[in-house]
N, C-alpha and C positions, 0 to 999 in steps of 0.2 A: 653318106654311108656308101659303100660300094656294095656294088650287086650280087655280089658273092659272100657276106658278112653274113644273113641271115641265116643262108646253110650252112656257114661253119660254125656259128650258135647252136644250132640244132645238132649238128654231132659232136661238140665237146664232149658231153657225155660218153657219147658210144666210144671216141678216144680214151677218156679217163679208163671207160670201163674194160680196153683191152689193155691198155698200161698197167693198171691190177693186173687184170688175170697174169699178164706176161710175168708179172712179178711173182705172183702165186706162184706158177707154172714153174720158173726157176727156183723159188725156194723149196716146190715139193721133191723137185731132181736134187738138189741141195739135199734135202732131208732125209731121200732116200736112201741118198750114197753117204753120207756120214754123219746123221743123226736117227740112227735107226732109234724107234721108239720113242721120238717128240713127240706124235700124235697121242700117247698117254699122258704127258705132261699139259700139251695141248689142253685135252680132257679136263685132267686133273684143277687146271688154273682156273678152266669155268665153272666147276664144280664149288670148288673154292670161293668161288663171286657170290652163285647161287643159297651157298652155304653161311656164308657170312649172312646174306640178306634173314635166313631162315633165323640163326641165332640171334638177329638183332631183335626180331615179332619176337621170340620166345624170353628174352632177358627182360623185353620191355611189359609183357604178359604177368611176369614171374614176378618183375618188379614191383609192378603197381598192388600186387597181391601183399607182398611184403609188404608194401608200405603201411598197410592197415595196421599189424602188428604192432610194429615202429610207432604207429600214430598214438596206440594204445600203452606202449610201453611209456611213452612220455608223459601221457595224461593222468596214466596209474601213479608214475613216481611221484608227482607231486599232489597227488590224488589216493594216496594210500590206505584213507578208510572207504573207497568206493564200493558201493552196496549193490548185488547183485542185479537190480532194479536200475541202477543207475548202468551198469555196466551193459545190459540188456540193451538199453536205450542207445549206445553209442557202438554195441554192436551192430546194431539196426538198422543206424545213419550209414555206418560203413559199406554191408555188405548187402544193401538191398538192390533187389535186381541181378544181382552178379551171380548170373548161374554159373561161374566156376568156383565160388566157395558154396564148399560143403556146412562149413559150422567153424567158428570162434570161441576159444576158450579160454578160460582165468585159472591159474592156480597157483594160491597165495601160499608159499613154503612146499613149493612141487608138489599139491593134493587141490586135485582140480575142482572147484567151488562154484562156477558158473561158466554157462554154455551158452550160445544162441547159436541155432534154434533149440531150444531144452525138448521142443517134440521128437521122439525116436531117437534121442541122448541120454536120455534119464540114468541109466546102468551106468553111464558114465561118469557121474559126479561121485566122489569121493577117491577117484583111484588116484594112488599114489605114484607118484612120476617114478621116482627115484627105486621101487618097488620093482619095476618092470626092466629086466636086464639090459635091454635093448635102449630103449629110454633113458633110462638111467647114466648111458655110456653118451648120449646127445645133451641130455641137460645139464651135465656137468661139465661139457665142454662148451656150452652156451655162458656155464655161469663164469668159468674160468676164462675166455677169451673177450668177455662181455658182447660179442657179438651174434647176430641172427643167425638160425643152424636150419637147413631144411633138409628135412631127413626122408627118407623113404625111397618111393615108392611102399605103399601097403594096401595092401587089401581091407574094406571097410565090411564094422559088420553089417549096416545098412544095404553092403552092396558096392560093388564098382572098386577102383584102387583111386588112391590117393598122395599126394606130396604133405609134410606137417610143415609147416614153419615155424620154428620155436625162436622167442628172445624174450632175452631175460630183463626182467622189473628191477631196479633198485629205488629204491627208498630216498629222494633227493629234498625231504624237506627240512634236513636238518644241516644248516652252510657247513660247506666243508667235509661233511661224512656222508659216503653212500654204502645204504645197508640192506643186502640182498632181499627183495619182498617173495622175488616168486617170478613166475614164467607165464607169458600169453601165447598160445597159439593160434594158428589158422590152420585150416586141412583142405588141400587144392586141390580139384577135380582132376587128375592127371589127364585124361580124355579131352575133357571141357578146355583144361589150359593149352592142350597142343591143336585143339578144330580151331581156337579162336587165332592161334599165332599160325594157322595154315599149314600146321607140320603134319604130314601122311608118311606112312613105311613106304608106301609107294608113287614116288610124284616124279616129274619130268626125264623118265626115263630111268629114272636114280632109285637105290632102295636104302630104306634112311633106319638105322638105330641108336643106341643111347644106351651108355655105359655110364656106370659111380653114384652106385647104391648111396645113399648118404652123402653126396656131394665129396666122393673117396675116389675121382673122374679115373686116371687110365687102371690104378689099383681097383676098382673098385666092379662089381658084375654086371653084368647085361641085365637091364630090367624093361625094355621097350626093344623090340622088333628078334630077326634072327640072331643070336651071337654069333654067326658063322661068320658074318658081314665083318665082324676084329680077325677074320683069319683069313681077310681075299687081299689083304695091302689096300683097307680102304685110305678114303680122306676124311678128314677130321678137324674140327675145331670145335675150341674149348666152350661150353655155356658158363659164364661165371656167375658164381653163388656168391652171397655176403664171406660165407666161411666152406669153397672148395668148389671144386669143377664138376659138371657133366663134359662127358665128351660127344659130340655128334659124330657120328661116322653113317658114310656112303660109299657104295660101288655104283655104277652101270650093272643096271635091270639083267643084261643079258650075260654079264659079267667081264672079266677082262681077258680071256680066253679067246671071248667072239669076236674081238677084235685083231684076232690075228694075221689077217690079210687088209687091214684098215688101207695102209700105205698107199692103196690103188683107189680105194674110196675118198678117201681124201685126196687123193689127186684131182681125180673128177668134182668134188666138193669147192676146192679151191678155183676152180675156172669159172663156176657160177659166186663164187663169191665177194665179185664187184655187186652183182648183183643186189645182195642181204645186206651191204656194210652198214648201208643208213639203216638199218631194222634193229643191230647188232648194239651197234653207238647209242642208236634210244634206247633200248633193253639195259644197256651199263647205266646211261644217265638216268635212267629212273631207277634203277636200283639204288647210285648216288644219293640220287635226292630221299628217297627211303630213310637212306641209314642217318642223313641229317635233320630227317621228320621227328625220326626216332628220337635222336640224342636233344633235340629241341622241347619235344612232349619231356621227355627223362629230366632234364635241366628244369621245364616248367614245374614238376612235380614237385618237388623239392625247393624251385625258388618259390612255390606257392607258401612257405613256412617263415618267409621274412617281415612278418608283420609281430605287432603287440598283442599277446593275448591276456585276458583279465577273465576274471569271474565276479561279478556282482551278485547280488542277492537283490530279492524283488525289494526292499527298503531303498537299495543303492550302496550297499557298504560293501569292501571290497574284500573278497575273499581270498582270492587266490590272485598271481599274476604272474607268468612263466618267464622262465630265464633268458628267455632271446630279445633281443632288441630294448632292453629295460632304456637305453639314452632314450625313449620315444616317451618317456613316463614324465609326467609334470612335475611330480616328484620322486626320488630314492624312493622302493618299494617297502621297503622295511619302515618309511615315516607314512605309507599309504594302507596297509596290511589290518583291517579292524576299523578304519575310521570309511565313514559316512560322505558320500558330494557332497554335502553341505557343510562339510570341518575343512573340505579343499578348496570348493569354489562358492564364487559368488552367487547368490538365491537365484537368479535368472539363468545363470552356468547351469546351475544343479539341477532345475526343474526340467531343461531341455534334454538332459542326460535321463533324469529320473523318467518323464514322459516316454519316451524310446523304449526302455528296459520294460515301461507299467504296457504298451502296445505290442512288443513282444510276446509276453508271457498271459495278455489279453489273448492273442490270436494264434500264439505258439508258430508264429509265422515269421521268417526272416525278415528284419527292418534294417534298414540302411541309412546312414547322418552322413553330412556335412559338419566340419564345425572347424574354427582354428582356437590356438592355443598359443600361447607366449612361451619358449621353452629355452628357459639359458639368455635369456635378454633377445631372442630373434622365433621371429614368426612362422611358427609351422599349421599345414592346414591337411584335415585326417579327413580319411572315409573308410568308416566304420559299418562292417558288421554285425549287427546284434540277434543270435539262433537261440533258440528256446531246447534248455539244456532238461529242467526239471518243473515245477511249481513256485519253485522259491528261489530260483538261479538261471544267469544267463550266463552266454559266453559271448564276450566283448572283443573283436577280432579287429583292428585299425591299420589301416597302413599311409601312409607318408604322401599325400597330393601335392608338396608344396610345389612343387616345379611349375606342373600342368596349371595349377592358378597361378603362380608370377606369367605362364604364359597368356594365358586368361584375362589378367588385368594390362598386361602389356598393351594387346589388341583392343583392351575400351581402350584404352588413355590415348591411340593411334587414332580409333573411330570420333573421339571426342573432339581431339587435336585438328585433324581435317576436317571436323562441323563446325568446329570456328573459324578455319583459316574459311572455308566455302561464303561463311557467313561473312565475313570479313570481304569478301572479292564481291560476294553480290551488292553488298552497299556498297565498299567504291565505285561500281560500275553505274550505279543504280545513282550517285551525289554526279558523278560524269555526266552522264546522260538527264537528267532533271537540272541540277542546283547551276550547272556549266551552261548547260546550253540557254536556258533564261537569261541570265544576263549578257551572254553574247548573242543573242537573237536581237535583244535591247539595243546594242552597242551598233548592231547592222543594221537596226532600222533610223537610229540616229543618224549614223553617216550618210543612209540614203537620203536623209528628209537634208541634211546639208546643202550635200550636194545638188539635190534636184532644184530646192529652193532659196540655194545662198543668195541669187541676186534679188529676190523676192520680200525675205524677209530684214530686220531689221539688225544692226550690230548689236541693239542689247537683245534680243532674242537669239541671236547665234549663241551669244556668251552662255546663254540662259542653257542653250542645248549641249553645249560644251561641258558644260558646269555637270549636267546630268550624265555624259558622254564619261567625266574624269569620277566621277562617283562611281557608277557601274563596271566601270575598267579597274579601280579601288577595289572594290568587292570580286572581282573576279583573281585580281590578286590572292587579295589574303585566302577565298576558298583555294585558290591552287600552294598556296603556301602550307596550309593545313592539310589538303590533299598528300601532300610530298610527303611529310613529318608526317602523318598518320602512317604512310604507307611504309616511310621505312620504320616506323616502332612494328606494324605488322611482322615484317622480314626480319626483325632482329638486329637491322644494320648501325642501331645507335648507340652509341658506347654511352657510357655514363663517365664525365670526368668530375667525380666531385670535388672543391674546391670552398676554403671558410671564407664567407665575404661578412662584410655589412650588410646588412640585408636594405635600411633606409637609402643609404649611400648607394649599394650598387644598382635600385632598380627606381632613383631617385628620378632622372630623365620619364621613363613609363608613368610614374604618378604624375609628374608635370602635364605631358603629353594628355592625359587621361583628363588631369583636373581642367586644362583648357578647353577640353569637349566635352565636360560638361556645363562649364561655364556658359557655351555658347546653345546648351537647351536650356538656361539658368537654375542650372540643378548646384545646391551647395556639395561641395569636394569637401569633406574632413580627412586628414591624414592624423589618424591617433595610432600609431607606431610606436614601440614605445625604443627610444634613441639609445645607439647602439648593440641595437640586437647579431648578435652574431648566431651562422647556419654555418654546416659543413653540406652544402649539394651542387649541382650540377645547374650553376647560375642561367644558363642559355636555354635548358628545358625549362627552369623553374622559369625561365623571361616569357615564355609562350602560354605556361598556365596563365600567371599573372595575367597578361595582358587578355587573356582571354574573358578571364573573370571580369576584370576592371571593360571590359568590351560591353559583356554584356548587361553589368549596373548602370552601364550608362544608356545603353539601346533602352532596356524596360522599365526604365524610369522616369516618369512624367516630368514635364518642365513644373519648378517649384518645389519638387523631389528633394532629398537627401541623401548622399552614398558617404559612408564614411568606413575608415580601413583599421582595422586594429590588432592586436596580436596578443598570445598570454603563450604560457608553457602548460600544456597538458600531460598530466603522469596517467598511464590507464598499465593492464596487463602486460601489452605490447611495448610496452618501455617509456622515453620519455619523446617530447615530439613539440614543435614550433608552432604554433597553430596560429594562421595567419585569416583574420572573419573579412569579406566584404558583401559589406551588406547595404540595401538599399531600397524605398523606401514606394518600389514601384509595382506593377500590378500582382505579381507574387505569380504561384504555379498550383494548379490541382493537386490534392491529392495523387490520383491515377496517372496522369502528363508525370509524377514525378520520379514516378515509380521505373518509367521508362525513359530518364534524362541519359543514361549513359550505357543503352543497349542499341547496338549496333543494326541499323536498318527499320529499329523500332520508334525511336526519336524524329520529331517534327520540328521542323524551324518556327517560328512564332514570328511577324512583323514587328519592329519596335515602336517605342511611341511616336516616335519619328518617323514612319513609314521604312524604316531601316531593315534589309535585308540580312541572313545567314542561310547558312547548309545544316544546323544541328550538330556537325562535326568536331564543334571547337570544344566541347563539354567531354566529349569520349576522349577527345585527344588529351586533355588537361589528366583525368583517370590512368588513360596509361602512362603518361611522363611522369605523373604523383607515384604511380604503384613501381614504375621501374626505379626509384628512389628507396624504393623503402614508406612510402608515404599513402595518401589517400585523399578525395578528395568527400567530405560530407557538407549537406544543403538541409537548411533548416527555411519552412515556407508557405504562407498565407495570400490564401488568395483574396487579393485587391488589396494586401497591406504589403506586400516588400517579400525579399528572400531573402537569408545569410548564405553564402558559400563558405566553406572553411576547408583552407589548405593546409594538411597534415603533414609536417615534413620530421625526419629524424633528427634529433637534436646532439651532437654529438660534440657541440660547444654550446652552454649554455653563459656565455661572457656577454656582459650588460656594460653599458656608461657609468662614470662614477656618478651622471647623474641620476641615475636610474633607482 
């Protein structure tokens, strides 16, 4: 680095920072000679920024207040003899806590029937909507457009002014026809609604009012702050209503007057203003991120509505079930409407459902299931809501997990998949390191006793050591042979070629081979095969089971023994299969030993009668070359009387000898 880099790090900055100014500094010369009056546009653009942020608090405010109405209007249409009791209770859930509503009300055929809170409302039930001129001219335009109307500003007789949110009820429980019921409201603290979205007459310099009585926005009168503020050339934007505008409007506090000589202030402003830009940039970016807070809450409100809702009764029979998302329903609702869980599902289905609904309305407390369903021949998996509606009704609220569980079962089947390959790599390491190195430890101590005492001992004793030398080299084969062939079925690397042979004929050599060593423990060899059996498989893996089987009849069988080989056709569930016994008549296997013949690290080698060595691995190997067929391998076995092995193979020619 050279020795002058660190001080020119340190005043990049102060460069950056006179490069602004010099730029400021020429566009205020700029602005003063031929943009007389930018610094109100200036103004007016932050205002603007400012202004939007305000409207987004207040639509978002306003909104969620609506949405109660909404909530109610939907629950009334398909809820149309809803009893004041009942309507109480889900004014309750709504508006508890929310000290910007004043009170919620019902009025079925515009004559208003029920209120919460009914304390300090009382006068108010029976009055007719339609009666009241003013009213009258909102609820007809609520019923006519069928959308939410929020009218006001009014003064309350309890006290204070207020916003009404009116939307109208229709009648939807008859398909196809909707029949006007009536109108719900709400009545919005007007104060309460503007402290909580931060809007003041007087904030950042700025003096803020509101125009359009009625949501009637630049037509309509000043009902919040001075009306003089529509006659300074304020700025403005719109608050949008379900049905019509407020208008926000703003001036500078001091007015736009005072800023008559701005052009020198702002020049001086503009030279420090390298200084503020990063203060400037995050004030914008957080405002940004605001307005996307906003519209993200707004989007959630509303996708909150995308699930199945249902009405049960404390029995379990279904009452009611809302028009959204009906594909989620096990069945068409109109064959679900009157019948019982238990006319839909199976006794264990039904009791799980029924339990839920009987602990709810136990505890009148929220309860929440798991469960999946079969829906349209493919697997969906819900998590369900169950809220305590009345005494004798729930409301069944479900929505859609299946992704998150297919992601769920993905990750066992990953966790499970890598505990067997783990399992798999500890035993080969583990048959390396034990089954390998004994008989080559063996093989070196032979060669030393050779050489150190070949001139010593005797020609037929070297042979003798030889003999033991070509045995243990034998066995170290076949385990490295099995070693390889285990390791690639672990990897996947074996194809399967299957292929229809004879099955006597093709693996006629191995029985030869086999029956000659047994001969030489003088064990009888029976080959009862029944001639010309034909197989459709993969004759080079089935050569390894076989020979593995016929290995070890012959290792555990006592001289004097008998091993004989036989075959039938077995038909079970699983289709139809070759099934090849050898059995043999030697010391047989535990119970417990047998239970672990063909798990992986768990299996022990056994010495044969013969002093004869293995690794355990020939028996796991023969299982997976059986199962990578289509096949399997099952052992039937007493101990101290013999074992059957039987190789299950798929039979996809079942062609016999005509002597057969």
């Amino acid at each position: 680095m050279k020795p002058n880099e660190p001080l020119l790090k340190k005043l990049k900055p102060v460069f950056v920072g006179l490069i602004v100014l010099f730029i400021l500094v020429g566009a205020t010369v700029g602005y003063t000679r031929f943009k007389a009056g930018q610094w109100e546009k200036d103004i007016r653009a932050r205002m603007v920024d400012y202004m939007t942020s305000k409207k987004s608090k207040l639509e978002k405010a306003l909104y969620s207040r609506i949405y109660y109405t909404r909530g109610v209007a939907a629950y009334v249409s398909i809820n149309p003899e809803i009893s004041n009791d009942d309507y109480h209770e889900l004014a309750k859930e709504y508006i508890r806590n929310d000290t910007v509503i004043s009170s919620m009300a019902l009025s079925k055929n515009c004559i208003l029937n029920a209120i919460y809170p009914l304390e300090g409302h009382e006068a108010a039930l029976g009055l007719n909507l339609l009666e009241h001129p003013e009213r009258k001219v909102i609820v007809e335009k609520t019923i006519e457009t069928h959308k939410t109307f929020v009218a006001g500003p009014a003064e309350l007789v309890e006290g204070g002014i207020a916003f009404i949110s009116y939307t109208p009820i229709f009648d939807k429980t008859s398909p196809g026809i909707e029949k006007f019921w009536g109108v719900t409201d709400i009545v919005i603290k007007m104060n309460a609604l503007f402290n909580e979205a931060k809007l003041e007459q007087y904030d950042k310099d700025y003096v803020f009012a509101l125009k359009g009585y009625n949501g009637t926005g630049e037509k309509g009168e000043v009902f919040w702050g001075d009306d003089t503020i529509f006659d300074e050339n304020p700025v403005k934007v719109h608050i949008d209503l379900p049905n019509g505008t407020w208008v926000l409007a703003a001036v500078p506090e001091k007015g736009w007057k005072s800023y008559g000589d701005q052009d020198k202030v702002l020049f001086l402003l503009l030279t420090v203003s390298a200084l503020v830009i990063s203060i400037l940039v995050a004030m914008f970016s957080r405002a940004l991120i605001q307005l996307r807070q906003s519209e993200r809450e707004l989007k959630a409100i509303f996708a909150s509505l995308d699930s199945l809702i249902i009405e049960f009764s404390r029995e379990g029979k279904y009452l009611k079930v809302a028009s959204q998302n009906r594909e989620l329903l096990y069945l068409p609702a109109e064959e679900l409407i009157g019948k019982s869980l238990e006319d839909i599902f199976d006794k264990e289905r039904a009791d799980f459902f029924k339990e839920a609904i009987k602990r709810c309305l136990d505890t009148k407390k929220l309860v929440v299931i798991e469960y999946d369903l079969e829906i349209d021949g493919e697997e969906h998996w819900f998590s369900a809501r169950i809220s305590y509606k009345s005494e004798n009704s729930i409301i069944y609220n479900a929505y859609d997990i299946t992704a998150s569980k297919l992601k769920e079962k993905c990750v066992e089947e990953s966790e499970n998949q890598l505990k067997k390959m783990n399992e798999s790599k500890d035993r080969f390491f583990s048959i390396i390191a034990h089954d390998l190195r004994s008989p080559l430890a063996s093989q070196k101590s032979l060669v030393d006793l050779i050489l150190q005492e070949y001139d010593n001992i005797s020609t037929e004793e070297r042979k003798e050591l030889l003999v033991s030398l070509k045995e243990s080299s034998h066995h170290v084969y076949i385990l490295l042979e099995n070693l390889l062939k285990w390791s690639m079925a672990q990897s996947g690397r074996i194809e399967v070629k299957p292929e229809e042979i004879d099955f006597g004929k093709r693996f006629a050599g191995v029985l030869k081979n086999f029956a000659m060593q047994a001969e030489i423990k003088n064990i009888t060899f029976k080959n009862l095969l029944q001639p010309g059996l034909t197989v459709k498989t993969d004759a080079n893996l089935t050569e390894v089971i076989f020979r593995n089987l016929l290995s070890n009849a012959v290792k555990f069988t006592n001289p004097g023994g008998e091993i004989s080989i036989t075959s039938e056709i077995e038909k079970n569930e699983s289709g139809d299969f070759v099934k090849i016994g050898i059995r043999d008549s030697g010391i047989g296997i535990s119970g417990g030993k047998m239970d672990l013949l063909f798990e992986p690290g768990k299996n022990h080698s056994t010495p044969g009668t013969g002093a004869e060595k293995g690794s355990g691995l020939g028996l796991i190997l023969c299982k997976e070359f059986a199962e990578l067929q289509g096949g399997t391998i099952q052992v039937e076995s007493t101990l101290g009387k013999g074992s059957t092995f039987y190789l299950l193979l798929p039979l996809d020619y079942n062609c016999f000898g005509k002597d057969t």
